[in-house]
C-alpha positions as CSV (number, residue, x, y, z in Angstrom):
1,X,-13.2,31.2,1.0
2,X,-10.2,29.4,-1.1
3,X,-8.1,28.5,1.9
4,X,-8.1,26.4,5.3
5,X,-5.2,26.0,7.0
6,X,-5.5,22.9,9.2
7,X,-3.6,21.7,12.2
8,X,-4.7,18.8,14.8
9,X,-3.6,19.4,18.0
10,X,-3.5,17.5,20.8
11,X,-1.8,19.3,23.9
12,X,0.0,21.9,22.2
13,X,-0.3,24.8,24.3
14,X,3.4,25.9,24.1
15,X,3.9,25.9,20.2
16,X,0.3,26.0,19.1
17,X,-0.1,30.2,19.2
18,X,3.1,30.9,17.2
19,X,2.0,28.5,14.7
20,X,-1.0,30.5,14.6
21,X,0.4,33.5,13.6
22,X,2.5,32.2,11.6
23,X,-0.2,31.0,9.1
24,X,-1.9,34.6,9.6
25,X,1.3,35.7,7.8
26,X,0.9,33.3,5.2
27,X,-2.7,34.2,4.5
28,X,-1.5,37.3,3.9
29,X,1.7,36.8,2.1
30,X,0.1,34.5,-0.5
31,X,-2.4,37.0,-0.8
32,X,-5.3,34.6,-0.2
33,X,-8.7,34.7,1.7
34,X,-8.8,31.6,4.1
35,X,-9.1,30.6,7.4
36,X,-7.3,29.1,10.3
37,X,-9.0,25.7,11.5
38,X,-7.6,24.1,15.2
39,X,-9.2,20.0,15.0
40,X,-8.8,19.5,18.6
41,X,-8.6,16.1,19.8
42,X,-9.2,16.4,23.4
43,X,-6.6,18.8,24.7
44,X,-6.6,19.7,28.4
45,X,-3.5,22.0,28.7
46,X,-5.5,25.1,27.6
47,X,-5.0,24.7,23.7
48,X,-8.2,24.7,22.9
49,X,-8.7,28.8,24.6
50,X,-5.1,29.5,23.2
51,X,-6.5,28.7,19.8
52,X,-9.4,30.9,20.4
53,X,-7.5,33.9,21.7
54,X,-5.7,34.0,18.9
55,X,-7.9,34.0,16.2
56,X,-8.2,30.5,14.9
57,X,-11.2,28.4,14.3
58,X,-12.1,25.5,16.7
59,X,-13.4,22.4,16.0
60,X,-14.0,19.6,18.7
61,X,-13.2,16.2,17.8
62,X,-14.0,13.2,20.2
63,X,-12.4,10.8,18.6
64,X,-9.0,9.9,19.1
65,X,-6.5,9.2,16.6
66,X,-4.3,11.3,14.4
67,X,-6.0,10.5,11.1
68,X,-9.5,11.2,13.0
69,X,-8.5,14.6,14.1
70,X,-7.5,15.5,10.2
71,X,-10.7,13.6,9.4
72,X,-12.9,16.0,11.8
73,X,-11.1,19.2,11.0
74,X,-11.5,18.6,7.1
75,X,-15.3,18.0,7.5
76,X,-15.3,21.9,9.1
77,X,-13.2,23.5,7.3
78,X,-14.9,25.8,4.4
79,X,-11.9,26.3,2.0
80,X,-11.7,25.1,-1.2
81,X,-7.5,24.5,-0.7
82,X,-6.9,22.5,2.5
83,X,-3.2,23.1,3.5
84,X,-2.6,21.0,6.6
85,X,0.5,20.3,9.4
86,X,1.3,19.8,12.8
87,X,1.2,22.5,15.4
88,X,4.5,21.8,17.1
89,X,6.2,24.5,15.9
90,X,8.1,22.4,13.0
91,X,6.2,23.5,9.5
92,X,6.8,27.6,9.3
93,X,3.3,28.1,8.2
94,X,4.2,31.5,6.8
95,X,6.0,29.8,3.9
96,X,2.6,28.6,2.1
97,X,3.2,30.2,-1.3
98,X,4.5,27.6,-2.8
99,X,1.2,25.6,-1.8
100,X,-0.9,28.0,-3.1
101,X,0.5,28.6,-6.4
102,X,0.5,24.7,-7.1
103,X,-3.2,24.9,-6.2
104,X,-3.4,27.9,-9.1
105,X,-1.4,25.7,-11.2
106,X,-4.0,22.7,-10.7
107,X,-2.6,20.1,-8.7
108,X,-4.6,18.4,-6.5
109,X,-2.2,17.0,-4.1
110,X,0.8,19.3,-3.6
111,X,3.5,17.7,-0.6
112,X,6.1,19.5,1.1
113,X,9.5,17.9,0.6
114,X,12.3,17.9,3.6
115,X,14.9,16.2,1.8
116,X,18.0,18.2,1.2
117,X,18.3,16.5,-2.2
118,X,14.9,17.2,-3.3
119,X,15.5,21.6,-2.1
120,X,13.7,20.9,1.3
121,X,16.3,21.6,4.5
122,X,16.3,19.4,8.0
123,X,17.4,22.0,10.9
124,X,20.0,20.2,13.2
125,X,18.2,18.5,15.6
126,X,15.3,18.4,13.8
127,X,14.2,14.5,12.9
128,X,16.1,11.5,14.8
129,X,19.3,9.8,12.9
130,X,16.7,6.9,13.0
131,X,14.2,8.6,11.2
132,X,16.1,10.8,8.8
133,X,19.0,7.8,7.4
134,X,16.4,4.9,7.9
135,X,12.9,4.9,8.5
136,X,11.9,7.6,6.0
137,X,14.2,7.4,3.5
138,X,13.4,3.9,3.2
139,X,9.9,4.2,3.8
140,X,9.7,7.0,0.6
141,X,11.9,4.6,-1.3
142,X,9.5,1.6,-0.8
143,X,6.2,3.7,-1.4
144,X,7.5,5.1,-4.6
145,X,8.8,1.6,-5.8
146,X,5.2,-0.2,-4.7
147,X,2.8,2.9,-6.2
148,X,5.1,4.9,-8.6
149,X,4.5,8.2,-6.2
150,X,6.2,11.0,-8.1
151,X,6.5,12.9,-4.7
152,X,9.9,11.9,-3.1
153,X,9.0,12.5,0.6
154,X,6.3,10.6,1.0
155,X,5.6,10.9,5.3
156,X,5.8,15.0,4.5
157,X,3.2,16.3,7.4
158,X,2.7,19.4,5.6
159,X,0.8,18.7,2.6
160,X,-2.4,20.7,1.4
161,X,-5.0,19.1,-1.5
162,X,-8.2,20.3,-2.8
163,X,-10.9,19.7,-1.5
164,X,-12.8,17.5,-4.7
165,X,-10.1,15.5,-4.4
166,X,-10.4,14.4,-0.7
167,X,-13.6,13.7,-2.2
168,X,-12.1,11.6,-4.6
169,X,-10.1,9.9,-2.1
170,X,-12.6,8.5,0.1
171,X,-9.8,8.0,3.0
172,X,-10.5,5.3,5.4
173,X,-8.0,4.8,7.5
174,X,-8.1,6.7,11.4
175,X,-5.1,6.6,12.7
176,X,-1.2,7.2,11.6
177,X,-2.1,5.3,8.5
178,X,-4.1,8.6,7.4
179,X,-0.9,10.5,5.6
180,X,0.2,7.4,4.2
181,X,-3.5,6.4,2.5
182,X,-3.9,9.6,1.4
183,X,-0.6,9.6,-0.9
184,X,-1.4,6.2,-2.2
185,X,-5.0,6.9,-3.1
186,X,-3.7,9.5,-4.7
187,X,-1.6,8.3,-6.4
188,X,-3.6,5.1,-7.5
189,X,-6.2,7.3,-8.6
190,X,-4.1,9.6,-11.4
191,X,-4.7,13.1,-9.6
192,X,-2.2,15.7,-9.9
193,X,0.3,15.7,-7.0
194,X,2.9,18.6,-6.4
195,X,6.1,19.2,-4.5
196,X,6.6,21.8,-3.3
197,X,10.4,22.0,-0.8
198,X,9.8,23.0,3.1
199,X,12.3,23.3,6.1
200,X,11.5,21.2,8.6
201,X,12.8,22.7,12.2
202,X,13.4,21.4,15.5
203,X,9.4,21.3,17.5
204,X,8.9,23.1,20.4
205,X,7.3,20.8,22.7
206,X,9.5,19.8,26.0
207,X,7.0,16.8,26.4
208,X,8.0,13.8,24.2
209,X,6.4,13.4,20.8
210,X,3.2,12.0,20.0
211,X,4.8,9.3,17.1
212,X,6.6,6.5,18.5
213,X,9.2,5.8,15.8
214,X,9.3,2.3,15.4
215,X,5.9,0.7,15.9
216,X,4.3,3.9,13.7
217,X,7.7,3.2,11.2
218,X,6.1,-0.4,11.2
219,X,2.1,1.0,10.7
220,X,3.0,2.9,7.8
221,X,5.2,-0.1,6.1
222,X,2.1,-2.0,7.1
223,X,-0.8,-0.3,5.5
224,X,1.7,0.1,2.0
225,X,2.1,-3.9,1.8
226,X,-1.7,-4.3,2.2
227,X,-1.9,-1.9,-0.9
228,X,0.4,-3.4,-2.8
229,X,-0.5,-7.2,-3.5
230,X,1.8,-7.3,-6.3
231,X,4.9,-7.2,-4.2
232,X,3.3,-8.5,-0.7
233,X,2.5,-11.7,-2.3
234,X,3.0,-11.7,-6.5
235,X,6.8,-10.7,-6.4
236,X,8.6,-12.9,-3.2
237,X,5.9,-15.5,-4.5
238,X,7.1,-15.7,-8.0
239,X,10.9,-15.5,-7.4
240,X,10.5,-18.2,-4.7
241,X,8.6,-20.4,-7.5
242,X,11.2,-19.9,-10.1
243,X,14.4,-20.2,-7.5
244,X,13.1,-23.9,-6.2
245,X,12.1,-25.1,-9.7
246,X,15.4,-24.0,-11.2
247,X,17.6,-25.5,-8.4
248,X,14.7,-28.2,-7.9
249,X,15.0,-29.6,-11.4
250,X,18.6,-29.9,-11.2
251,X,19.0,-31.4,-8.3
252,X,16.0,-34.4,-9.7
253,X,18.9,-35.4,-11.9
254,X,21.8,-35.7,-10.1
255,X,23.5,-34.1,-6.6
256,X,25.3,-31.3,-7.4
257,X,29.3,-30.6,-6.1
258,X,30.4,-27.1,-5.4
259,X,34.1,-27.2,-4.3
260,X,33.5,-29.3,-0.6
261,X,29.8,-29.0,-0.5
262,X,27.3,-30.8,-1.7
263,X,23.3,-30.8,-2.6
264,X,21.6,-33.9,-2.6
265,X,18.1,-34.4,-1.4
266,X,17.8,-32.5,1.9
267,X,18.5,-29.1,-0.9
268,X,15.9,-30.5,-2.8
269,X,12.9,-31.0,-0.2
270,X,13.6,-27.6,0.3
271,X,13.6,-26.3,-3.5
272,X,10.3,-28.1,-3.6
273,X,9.3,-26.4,-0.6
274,X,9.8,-23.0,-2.2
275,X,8.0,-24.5,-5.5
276,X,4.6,-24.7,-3.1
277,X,4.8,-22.2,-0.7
278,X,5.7,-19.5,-4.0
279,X,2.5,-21.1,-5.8
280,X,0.4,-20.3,-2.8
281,X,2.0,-16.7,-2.7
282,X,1.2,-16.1,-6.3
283,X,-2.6,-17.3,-5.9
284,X,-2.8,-15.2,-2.4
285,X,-1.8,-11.7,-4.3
286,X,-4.2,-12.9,-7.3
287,X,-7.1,-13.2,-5.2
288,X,-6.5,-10.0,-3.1
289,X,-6.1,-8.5,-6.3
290,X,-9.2,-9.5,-7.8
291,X,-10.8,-8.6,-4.3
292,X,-9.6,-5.3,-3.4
293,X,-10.9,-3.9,-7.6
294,X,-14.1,-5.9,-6.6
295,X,-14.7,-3.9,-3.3
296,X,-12.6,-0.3,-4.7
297,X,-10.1,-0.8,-2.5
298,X,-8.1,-0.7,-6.3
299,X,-8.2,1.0,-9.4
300,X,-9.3,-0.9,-12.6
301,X,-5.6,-2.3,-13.9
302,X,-6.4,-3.3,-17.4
303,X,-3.1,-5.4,-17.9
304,X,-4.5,-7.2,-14.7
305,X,-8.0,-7.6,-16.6
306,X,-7.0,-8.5,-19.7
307,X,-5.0,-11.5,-17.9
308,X,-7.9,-12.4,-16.3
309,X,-9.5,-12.5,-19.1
310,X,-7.5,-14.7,-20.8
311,X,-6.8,-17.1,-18.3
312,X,-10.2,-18.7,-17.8
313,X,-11.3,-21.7,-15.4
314,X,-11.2,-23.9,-18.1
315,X,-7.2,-22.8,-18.6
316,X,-6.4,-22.9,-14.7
317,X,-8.4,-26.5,-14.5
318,X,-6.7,-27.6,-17.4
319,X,-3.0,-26.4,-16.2
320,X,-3.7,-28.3,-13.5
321,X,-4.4,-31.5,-14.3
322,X,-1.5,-31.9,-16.3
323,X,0.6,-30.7,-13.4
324,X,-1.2,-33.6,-11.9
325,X,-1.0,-36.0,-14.6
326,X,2.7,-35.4,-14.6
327,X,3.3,-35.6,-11.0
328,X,1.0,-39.1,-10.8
329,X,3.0,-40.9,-13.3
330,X,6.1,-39.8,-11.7
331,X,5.0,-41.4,-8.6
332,X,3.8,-44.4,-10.4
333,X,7.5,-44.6,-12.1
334,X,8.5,-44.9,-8.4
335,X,6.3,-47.4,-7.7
336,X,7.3,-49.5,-10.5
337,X,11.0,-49.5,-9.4
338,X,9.9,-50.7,-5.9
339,X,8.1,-53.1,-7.6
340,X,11.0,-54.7,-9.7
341,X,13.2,-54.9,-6.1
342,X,10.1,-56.8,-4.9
343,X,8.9,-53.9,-2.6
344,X,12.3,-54.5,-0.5
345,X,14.3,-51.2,0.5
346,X,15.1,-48.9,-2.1
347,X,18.8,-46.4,-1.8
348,X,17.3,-43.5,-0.2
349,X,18.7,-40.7,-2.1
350,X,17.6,-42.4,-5.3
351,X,14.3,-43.2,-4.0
352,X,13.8,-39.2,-2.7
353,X,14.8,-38.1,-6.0
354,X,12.0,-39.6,-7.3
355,X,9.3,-39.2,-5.2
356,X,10.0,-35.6,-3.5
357,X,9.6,-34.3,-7.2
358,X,6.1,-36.1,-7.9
359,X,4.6,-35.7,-4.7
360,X,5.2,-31.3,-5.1
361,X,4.1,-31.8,-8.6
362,X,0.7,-33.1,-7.4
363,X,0.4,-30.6,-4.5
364,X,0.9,-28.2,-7.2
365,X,-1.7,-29.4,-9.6
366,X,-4.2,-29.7,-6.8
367,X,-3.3,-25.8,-5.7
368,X,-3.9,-24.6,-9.6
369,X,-7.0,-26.3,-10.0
370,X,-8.6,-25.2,-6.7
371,X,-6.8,-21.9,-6.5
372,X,-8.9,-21.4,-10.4
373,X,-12.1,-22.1,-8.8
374,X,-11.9,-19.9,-6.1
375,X,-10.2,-17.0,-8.8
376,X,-13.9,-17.9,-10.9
377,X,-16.4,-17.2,-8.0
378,X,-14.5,-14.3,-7.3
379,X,-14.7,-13.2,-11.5
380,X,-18.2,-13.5,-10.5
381,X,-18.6,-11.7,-7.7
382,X,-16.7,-8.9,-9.5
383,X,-18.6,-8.9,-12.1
384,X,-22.2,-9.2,-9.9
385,X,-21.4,-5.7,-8.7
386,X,-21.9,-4.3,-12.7
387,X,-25.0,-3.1,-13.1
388,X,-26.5,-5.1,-15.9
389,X,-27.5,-4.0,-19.5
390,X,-30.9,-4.3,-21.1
391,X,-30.8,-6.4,-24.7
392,X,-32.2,-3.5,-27.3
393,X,-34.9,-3.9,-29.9
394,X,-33.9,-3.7,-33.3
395,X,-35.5,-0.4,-33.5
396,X,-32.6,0.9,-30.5
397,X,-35.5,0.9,-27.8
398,X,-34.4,-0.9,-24.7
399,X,-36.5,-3.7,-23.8
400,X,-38.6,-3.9,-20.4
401,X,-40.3,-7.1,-20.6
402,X,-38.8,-10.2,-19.5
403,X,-40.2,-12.8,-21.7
């Protein structure tokens, strides 16, 4: 059998045996052999005997969840080409031959695309203003900036894949996070994804929707910032490092006049501010880095390797003592001055100048050098997890003793 087509269904007796047929029709139009596979997830409106009258395949799963259901329901099904969707009525399951020829073609992912711009069509009334001008759009925007997703609609519920590459994928997510995963493993792991454009139509449900908008809006942006340490944690992290050492350093020299306002030291406890909280932001989206290769929650970066490679303990420890170096002598330069007035009361902005610069430059040094004994043990636990290599004999016989 080449072809399941999969739908999860939870209380869909009004749309569920029109959807159905539907895919019937486009078994038969693509002129494939495949199968029609309900993952029921606890219906109790009569979907389950609806499915079952009409032909389709029923499997039961207890679970709740929306990625659970799909997780159930692929575990069933016996095709080779898994094409799934909702079974509200809003995918035309009869249109699937532009699925199935990107499966001949030998993609491994192929997503349907509703945005007009991209060929796909949204039927009036079809998607929320919400949805359609903000949350996906922006959403799509933000996963193909964060993973380099060639597909352009990346929350698509009709999507198909093969089914090596679920394999491949080893999705863990069991909720509304599943669609979202699935893209970005995807994509993280080099298969071949297709588009393929699909109209998306207004459901047939008079009960309200299953997704909530906002707080599953929020869940998907959620799950694509955990992915994505580099601009969680590396990106806001380094700009907010290199903003409050710029304006930081300037304002260590002299208050700076712009027209009727002016900086002094209250602008430059807060550069300084920026300066360690942007440090700490860097080393965070390092170590989740490092963590999530170490545990495959990652592909292998090499550019990320090689850096790490290169920037040993010995580097990091180094780095940051003279950070501390610097920062002590700058504080000892302050004492000295307080020394020459005889330890009586200094000007205050003069004295803040000074001492607001040393003391982040010491709570930087002490960041570096901890924050590069904490990046070793975790070097180490990486590289723990390598299975290790038996020294050869000359003659290119591996060795077994231990002597």
């Amino acid at each position: 059998m080449q072809l399941t087509i999969l739908m999860p269904c939870l209380n869909e007796a009004e749309t569920l045996s029109a959807c159905i047929d539907q895919a019937r029709q486009g078994l038969q139009r693509a002129k494939v052999e495949g199968e029609i596979l309900i993952a029921d997830n606890g219906s109790r409106d009569g979907s389950v005997e609806i499915a079952t009258q009409s032909g389709a395949r029923v499997v039961h799963v207890k679970e709740p969840g929306y990625g659970n259901a799909l997780r159930g329901g692929i575990g069933a099904a016996r095709g080779d080409w898994i094409i799934m969707g909702d079974a509200d009525g809003s995918y035309d399951f009869s249109q699937i031959e532009g699925f199935v020829q990107k499966f001949r073609d030998g993609c491994e992912l192929v997503m349907g695309c509703r945005l007009p711009a991209h060929g796909g069509t949204i039927s009036p009334n079809a998607m929320p203003w919400k949805n359609r001008w903000i949350g996906n759009p922006a959403l799509s925007f933000i996963g193909r900036l964060f993973f380099e997703c060639p597909a352009h609609d990346f929350h698509c519920g009709l999507r198909g894949f093969t089914r090596a590459a679920y394999e491949k994928l080893d999705l863990k997510t069991t909720g509304m996070e599943f669609a979202s995963e699935m893209v970005i493993e995807a994509t993280l792991k080099s298969l071949r994804i297709g588009e393929v454009p699909v109209t998306l139509r207004p459901d047939g449900r008079t009960r309200p929707p299953h997704l909530k908008p906002w707080r599953d809006g929020w869940r998907h942006l959620r799950f694509m910032l955990i992915f994505s340490p580099r601009w969680l944690f590396l990106a806001p992290g380094f700009l907010l490092a290199m903003a409050g050492a710029g304006i930081g350093t300037l304002l260590a020299v002299s208050p700076v006049q712009l027209g009727s306002v002016a900086f002094d030291t209250g602008t430059l406890a807060i550069a300084c501010m920026s300066v360690i909280i942007g440090g700490q932001l860097v080393a965070f989206g390092l170590f989740t880095k490092v963590f999530a290769i170490a545990e495959g929650l990652l592909p292998q970066d090499p550019k990320f390797s090689n850096a790490f490679r290169f920037f040993t303990l010995e580097k990091g420890l180094g780095a940051g003592l003279l950070i501390l170096v610097i920062g002590f002598g700058l504080l000892l330069r302050g004492v000295w001055i307080w020394k020459e007035v005889h330890y009586g009361v200094l000007p205050y902005a003069e004295n803040m100048r000074r001492l607001i610069p040393a003391v982040t430059l010491l709570v930087v040094g002490i960041q570096v050098i901890f924050s590069s004994f904490f990046m070793s043990i975790l070097g180490l636990r990486t590289s723990s997890r390598r299975p290790p290599k038996l020294p050869e004999r000359e003659s290119g016989e591996p060795r077994h003793d231990l002597g």
